[in-house]
Each structure stands twice: as C-alpha cells, then as structure tokens.
mmCIF entry with sequence, helices, sheets and N, C-alpha, C, O atoms, coordinates in Angstrom:
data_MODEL
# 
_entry.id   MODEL 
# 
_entity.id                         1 
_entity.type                       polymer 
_entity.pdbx_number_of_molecules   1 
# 
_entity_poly.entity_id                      1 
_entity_poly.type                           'polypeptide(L)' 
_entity_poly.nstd_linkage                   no 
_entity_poly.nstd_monomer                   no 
_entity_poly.pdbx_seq_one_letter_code       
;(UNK)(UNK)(UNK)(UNK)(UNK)(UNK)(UNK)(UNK)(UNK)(UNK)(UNK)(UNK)(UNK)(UNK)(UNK)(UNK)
(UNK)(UNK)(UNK)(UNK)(UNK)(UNK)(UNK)(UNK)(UNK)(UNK)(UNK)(UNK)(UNK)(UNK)(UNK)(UNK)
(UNK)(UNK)(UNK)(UNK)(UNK)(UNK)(UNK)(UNK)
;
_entity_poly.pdbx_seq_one_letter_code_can   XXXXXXXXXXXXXXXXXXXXXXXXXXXXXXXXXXXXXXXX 
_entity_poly.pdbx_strand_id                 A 
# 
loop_
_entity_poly_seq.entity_id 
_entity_poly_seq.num 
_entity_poly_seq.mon_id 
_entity_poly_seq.hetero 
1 1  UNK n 
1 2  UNK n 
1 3  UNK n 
1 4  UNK n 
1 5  UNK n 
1 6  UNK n 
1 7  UNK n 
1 8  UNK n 
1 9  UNK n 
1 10 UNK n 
1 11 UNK n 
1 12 UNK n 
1 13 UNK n 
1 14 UNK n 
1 15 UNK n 
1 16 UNK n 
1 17 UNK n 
1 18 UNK n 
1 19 UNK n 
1 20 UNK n 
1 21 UNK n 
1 22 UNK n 
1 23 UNK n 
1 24 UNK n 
1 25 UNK n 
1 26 UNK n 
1 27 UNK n 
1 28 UNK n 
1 29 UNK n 
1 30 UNK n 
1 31 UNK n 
1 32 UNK n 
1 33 UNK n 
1 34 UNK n 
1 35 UNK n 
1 36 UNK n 
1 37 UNK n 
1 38 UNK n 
1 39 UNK n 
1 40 UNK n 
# 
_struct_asym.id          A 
_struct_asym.entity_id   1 
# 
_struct_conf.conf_type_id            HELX_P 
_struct_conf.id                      HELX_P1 
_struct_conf.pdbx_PDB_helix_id       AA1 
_struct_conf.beg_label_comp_id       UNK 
_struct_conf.beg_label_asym_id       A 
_struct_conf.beg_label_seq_id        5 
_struct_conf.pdbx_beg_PDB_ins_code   ? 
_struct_conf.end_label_comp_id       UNK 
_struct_conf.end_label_asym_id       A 
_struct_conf.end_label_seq_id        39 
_struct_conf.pdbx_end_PDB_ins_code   ? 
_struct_conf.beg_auth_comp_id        UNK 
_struct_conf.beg_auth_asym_id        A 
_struct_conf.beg_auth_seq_id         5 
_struct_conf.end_auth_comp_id        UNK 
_struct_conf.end_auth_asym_id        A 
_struct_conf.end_auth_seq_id         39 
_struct_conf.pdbx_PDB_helix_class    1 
_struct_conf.details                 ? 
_struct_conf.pdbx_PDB_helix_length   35 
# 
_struct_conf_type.id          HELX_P 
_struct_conf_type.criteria    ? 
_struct_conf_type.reference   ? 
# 
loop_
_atom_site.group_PDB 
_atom_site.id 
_atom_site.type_symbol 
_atom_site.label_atom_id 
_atom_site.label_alt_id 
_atom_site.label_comp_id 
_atom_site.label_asym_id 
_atom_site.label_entity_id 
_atom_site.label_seq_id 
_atom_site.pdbx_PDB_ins_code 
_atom_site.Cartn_x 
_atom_site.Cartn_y 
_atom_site.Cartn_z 
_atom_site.occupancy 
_atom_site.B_iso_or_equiv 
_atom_site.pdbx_formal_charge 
_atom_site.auth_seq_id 
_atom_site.auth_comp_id 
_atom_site.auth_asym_id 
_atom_site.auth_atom_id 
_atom_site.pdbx_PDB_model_num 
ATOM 1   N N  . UNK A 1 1  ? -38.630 -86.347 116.144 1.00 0.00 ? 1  UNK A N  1 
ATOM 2   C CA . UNK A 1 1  ? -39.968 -86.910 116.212 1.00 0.00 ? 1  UNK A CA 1 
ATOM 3   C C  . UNK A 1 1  ? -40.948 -85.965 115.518 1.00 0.00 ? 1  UNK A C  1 
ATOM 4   O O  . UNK A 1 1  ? -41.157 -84.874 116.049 1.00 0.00 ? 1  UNK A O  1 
ATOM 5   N N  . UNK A 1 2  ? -41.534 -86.268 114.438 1.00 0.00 ? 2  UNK A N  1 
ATOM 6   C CA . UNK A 1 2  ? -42.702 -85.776 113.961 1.00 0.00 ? 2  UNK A CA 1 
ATOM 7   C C  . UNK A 1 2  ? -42.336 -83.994 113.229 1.00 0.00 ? 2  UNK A C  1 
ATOM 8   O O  . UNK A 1 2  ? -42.952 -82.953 113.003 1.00 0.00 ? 2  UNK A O  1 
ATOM 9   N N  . UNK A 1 3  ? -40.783 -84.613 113.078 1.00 0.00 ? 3  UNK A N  1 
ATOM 10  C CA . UNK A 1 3  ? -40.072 -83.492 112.317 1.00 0.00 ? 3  UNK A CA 1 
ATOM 11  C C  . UNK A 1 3  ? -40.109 -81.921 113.340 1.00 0.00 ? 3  UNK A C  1 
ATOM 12  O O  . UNK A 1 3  ? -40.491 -80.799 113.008 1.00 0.00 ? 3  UNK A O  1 
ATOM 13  N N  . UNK A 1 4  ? -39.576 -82.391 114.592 1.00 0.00 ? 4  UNK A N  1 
ATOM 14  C CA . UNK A 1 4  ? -40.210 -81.702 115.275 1.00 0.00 ? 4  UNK A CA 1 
ATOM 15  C C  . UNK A 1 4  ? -41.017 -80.455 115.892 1.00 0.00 ? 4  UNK A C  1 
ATOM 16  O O  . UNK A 1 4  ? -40.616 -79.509 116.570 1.00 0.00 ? 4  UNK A O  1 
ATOM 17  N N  . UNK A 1 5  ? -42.274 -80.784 115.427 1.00 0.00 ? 5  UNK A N  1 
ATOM 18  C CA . UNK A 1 5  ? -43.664 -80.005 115.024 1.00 0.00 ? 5  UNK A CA 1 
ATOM 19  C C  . UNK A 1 5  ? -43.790 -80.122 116.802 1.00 0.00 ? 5  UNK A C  1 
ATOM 20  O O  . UNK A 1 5  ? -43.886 -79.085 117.459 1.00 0.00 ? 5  UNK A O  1 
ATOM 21  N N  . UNK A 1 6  ? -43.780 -81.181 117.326 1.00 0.00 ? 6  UNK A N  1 
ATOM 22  C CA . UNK A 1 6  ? -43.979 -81.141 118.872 1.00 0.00 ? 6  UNK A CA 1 
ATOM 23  C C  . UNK A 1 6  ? -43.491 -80.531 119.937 1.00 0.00 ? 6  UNK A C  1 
ATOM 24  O O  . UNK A 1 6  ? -43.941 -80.069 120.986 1.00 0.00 ? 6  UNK A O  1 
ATOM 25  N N  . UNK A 1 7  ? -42.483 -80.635 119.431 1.00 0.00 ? 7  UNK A N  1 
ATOM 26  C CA . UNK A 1 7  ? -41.367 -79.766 120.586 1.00 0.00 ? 7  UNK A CA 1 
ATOM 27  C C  . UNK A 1 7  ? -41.467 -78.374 120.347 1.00 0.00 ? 7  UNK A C  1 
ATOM 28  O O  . UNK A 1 7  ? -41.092 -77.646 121.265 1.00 0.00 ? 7  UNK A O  1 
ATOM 29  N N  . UNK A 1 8  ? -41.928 -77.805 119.226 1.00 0.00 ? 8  UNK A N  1 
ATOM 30  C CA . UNK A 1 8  ? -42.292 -76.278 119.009 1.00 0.00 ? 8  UNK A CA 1 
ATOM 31  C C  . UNK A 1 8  ? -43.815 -76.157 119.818 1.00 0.00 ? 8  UNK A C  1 
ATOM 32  O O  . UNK A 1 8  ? -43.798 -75.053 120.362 1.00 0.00 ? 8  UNK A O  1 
ATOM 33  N N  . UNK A 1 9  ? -44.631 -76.588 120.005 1.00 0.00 ? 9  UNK A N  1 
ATOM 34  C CA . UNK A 1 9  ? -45.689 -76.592 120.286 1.00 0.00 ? 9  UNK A CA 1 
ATOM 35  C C  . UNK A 1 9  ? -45.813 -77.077 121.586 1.00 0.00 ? 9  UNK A C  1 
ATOM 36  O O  . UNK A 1 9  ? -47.017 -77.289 121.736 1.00 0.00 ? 9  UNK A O  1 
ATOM 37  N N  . UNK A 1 10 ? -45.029 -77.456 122.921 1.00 0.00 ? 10 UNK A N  1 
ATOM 38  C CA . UNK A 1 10 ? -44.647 -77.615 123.554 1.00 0.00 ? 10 UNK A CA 1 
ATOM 39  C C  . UNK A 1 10 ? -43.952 -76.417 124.069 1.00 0.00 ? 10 UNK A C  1 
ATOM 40  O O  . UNK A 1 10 ? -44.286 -75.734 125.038 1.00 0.00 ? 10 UNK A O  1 
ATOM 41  N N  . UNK A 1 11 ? -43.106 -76.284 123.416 1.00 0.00 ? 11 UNK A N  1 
ATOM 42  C CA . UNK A 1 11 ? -42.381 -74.593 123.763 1.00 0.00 ? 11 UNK A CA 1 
ATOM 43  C C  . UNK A 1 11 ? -42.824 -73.487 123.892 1.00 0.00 ? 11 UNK A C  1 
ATOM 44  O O  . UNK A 1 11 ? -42.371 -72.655 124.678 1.00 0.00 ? 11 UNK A O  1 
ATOM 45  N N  . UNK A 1 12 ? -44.124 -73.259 122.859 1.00 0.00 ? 12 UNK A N  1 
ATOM 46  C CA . UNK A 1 12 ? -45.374 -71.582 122.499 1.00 0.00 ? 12 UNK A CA 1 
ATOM 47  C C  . UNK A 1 12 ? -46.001 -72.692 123.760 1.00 0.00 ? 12 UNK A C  1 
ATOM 48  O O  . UNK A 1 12 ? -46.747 -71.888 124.320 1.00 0.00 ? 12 UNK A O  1 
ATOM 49  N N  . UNK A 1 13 ? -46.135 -73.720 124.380 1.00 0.00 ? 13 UNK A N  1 
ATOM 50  C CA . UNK A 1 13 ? -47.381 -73.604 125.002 1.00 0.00 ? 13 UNK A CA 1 
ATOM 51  C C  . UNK A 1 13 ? -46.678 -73.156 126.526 1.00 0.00 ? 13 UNK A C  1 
ATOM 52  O O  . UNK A 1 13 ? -47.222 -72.450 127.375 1.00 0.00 ? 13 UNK A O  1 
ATOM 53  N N  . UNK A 1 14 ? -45.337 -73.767 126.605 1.00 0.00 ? 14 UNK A N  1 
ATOM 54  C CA . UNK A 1 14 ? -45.010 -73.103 127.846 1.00 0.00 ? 14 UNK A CA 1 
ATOM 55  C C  . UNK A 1 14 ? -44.474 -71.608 128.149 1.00 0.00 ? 14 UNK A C  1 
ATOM 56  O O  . UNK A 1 14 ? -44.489 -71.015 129.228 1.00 0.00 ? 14 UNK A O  1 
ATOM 57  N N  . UNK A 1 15 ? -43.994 -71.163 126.889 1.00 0.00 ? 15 UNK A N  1 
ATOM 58  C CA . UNK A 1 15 ? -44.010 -69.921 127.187 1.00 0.00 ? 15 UNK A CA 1 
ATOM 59  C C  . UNK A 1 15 ? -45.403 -68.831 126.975 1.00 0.00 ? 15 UNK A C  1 
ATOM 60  O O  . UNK A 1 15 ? -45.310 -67.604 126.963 1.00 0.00 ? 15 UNK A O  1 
ATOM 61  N N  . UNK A 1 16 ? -46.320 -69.396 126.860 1.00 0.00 ? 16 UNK A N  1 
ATOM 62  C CA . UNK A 1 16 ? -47.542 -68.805 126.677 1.00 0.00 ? 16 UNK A CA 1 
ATOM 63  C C  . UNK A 1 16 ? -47.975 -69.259 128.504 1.00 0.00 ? 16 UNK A C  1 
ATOM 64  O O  . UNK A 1 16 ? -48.301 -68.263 129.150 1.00 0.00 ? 16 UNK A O  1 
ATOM 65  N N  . UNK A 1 17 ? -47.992 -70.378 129.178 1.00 0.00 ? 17 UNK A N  1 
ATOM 66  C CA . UNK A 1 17 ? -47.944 -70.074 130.456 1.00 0.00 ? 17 UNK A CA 1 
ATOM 67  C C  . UNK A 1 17 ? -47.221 -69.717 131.372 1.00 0.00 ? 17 UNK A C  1 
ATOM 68  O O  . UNK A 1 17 ? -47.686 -69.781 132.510 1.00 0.00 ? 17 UNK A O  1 
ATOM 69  N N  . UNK A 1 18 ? -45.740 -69.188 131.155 1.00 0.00 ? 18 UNK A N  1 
ATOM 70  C CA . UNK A 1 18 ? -45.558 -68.671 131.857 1.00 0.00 ? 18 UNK A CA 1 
ATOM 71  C C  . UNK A 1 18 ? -45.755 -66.823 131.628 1.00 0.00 ? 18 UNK A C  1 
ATOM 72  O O  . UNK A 1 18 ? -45.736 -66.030 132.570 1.00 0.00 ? 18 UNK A O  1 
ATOM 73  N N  . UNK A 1 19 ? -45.882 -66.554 130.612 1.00 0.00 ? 19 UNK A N  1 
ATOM 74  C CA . UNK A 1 19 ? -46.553 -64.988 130.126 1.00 0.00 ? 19 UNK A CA 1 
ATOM 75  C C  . UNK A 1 19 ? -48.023 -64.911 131.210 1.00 0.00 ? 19 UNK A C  1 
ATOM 76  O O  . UNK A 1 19 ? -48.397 -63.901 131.806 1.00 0.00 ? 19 UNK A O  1 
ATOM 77  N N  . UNK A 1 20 ? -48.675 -66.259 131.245 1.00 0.00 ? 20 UNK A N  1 
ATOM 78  C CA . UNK A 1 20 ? -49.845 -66.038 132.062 1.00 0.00 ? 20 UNK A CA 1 
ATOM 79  C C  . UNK A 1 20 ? -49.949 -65.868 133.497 1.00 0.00 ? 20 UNK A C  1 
ATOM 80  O O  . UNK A 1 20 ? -50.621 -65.021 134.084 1.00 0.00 ? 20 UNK A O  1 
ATOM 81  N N  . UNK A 1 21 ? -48.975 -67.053 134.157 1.00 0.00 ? 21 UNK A N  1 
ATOM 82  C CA . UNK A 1 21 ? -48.667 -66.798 135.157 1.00 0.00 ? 21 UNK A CA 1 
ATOM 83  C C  . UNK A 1 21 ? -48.060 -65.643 136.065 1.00 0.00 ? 21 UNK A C  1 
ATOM 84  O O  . UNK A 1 21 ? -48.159 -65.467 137.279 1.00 0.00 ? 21 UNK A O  1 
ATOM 85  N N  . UNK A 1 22 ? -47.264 -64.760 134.878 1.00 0.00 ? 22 UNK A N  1 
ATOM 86  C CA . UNK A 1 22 ? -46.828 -63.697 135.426 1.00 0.00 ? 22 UNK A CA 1 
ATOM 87  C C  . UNK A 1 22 ? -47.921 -62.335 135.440 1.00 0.00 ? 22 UNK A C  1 
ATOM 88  O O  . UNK A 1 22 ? -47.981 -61.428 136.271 1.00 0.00 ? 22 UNK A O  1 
ATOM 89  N N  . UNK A 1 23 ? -48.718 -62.546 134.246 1.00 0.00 ? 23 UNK A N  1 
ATOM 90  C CA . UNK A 1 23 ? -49.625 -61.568 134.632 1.00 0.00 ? 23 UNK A CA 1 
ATOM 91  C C  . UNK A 1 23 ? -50.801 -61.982 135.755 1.00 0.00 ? 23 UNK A C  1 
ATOM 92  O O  . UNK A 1 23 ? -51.522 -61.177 136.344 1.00 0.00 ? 23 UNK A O  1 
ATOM 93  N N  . UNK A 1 24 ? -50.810 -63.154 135.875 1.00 0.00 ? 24 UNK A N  1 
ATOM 94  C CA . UNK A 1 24 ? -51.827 -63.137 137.241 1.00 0.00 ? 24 UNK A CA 1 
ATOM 95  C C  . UNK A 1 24 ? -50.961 -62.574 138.344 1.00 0.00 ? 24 UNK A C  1 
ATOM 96  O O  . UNK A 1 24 ? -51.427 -61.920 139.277 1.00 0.00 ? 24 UNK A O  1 
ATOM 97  N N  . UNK A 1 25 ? -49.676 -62.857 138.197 1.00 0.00 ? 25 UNK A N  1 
ATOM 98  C CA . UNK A 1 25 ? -48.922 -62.263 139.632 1.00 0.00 ? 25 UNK A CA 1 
ATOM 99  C C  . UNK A 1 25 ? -48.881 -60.734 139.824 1.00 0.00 ? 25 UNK A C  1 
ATOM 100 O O  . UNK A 1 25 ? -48.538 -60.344 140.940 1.00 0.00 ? 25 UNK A O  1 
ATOM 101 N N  . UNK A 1 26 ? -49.127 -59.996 139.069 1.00 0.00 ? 26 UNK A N  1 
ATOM 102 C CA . UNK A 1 26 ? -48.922 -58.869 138.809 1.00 0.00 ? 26 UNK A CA 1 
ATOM 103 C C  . UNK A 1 26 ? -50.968 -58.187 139.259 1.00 0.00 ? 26 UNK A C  1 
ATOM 104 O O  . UNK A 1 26 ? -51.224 -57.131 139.837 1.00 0.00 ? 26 UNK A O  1 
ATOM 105 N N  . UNK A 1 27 ? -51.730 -58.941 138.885 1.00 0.00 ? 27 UNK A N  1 
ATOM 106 C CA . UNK A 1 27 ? -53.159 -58.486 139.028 1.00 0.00 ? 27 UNK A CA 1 
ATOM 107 C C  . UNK A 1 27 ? -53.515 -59.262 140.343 1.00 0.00 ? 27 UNK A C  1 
ATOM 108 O O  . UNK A 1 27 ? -54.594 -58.770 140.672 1.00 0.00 ? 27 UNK A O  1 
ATOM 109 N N  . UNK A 1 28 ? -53.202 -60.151 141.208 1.00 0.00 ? 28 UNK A N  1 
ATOM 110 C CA . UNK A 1 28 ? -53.854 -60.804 142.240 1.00 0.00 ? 28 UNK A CA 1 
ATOM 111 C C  . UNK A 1 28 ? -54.092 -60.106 143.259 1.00 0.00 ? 28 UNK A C  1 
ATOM 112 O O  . UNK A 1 28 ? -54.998 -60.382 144.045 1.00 0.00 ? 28 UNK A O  1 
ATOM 113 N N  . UNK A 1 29 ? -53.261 -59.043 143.391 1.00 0.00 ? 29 UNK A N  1 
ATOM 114 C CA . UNK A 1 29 ? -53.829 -58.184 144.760 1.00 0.00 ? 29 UNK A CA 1 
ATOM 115 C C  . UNK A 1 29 ? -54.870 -57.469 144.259 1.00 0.00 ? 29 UNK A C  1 
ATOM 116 O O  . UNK A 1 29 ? -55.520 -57.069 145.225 1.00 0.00 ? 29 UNK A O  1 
ATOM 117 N N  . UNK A 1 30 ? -55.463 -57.027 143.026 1.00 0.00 ? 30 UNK A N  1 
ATOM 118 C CA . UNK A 1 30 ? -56.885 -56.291 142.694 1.00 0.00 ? 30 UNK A CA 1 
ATOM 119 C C  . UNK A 1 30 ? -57.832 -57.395 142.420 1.00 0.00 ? 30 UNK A C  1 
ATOM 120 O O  . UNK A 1 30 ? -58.989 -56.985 142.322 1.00 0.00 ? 30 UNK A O  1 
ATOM 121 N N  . UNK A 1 31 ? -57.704 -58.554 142.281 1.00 0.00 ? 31 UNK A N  1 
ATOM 122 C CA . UNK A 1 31 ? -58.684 -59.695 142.260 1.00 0.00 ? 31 UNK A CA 1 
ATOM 123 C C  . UNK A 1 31 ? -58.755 -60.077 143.442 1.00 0.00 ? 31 UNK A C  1 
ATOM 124 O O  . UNK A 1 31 ? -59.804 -60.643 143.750 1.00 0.00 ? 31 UNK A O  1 
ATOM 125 N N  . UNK A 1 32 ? -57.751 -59.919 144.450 1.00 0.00 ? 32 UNK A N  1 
ATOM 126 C CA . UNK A 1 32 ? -58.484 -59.677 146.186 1.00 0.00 ? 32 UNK A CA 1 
ATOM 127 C C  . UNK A 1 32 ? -58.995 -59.076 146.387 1.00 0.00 ? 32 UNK A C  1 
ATOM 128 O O  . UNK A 1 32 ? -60.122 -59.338 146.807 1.00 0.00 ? 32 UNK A O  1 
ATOM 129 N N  . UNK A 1 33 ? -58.613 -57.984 146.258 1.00 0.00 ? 33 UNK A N  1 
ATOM 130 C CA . UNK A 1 33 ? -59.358 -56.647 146.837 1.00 0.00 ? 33 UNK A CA 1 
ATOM 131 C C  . UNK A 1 33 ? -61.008 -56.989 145.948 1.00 0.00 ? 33 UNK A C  1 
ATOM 132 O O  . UNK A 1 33 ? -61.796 -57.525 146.727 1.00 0.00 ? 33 UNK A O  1 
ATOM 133 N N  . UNK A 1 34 ? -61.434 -56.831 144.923 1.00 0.00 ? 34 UNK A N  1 
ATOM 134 C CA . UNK A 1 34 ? -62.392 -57.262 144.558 1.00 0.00 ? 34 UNK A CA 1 
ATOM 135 C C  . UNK A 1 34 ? -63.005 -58.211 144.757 1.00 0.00 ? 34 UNK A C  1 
ATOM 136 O O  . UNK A 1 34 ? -64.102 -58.251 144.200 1.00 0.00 ? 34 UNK A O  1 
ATOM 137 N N  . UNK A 1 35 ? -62.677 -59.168 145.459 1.00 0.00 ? 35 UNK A N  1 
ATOM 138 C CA . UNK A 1 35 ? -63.359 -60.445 145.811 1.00 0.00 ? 35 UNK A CA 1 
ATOM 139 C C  . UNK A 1 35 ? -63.871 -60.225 147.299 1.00 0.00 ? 35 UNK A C  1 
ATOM 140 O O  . UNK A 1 35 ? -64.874 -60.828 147.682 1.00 0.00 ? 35 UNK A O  1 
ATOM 141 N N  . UNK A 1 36 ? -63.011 -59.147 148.338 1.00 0.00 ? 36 UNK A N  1 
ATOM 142 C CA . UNK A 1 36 ? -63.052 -58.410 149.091 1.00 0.00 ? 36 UNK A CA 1 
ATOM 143 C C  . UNK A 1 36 ? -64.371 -57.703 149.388 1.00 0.00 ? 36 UNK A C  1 
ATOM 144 O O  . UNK A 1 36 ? -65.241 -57.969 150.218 1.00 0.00 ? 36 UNK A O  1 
ATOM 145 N N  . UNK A 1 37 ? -64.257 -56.478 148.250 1.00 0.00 ? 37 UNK A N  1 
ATOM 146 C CA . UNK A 1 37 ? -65.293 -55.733 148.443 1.00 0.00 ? 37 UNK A CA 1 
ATOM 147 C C  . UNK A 1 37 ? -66.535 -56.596 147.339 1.00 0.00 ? 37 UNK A C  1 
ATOM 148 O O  . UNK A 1 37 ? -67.167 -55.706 146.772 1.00 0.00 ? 37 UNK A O  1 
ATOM 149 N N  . UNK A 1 38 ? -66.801 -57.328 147.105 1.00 0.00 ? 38 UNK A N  1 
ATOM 150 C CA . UNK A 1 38 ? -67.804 -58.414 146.826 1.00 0.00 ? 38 UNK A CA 1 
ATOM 151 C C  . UNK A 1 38 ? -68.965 -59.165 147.939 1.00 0.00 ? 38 UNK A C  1 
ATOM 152 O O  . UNK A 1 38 ? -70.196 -59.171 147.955 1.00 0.00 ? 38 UNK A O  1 
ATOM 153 N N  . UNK A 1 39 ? -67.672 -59.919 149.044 1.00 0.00 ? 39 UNK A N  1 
ATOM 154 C CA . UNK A 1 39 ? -67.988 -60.247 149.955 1.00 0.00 ? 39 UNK A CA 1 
ATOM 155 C C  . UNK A 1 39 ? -68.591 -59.577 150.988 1.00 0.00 ? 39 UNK A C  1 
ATOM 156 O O  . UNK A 1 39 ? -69.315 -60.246 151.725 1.00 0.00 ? 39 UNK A O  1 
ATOM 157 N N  . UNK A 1 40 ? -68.440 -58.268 151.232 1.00 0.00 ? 40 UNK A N  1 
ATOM 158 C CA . UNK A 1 40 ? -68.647 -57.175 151.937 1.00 0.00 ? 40 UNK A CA 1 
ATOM 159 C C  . UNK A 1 40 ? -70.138 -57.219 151.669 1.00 0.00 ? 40 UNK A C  1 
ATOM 160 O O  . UNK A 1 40 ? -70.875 -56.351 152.138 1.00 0.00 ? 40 UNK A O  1 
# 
C-alpha cells in the first residue's frame, strides 16, 4: 500500500513512543516530587 511509505511511518511513530514512554518512566518520581514541593 502506498509503496509502503505507511507502514514506515507507522513504525518511527511507534518507536518514537515508546522511546517516550520510557523516558517518562524513568523521570516521574522527580515530576512528583516537584509537583509535591509546588503544592506545599
């Protein structure tokens, strides 16, 4: 399909979220803690 131009672009987009997802997993306990001492 569409010589497939889609299925590549489909692929960078999911491995571009899961690259993201893992760095939020890796920073969420300092975006607590900061949301933390915010609230404070």
């Amino acid at each position: 399909m569409f010589g497939g131009r889609l299925f590549r672009m489909r692929c960078c987009s999911h491995i571009l979220n899961l690259i993201i997802k893992d760095r939020l997993s890796v920073i969420e306990g300092d975006i607590e803690k900061i949301g933390d001492s915010v609230s404070y």
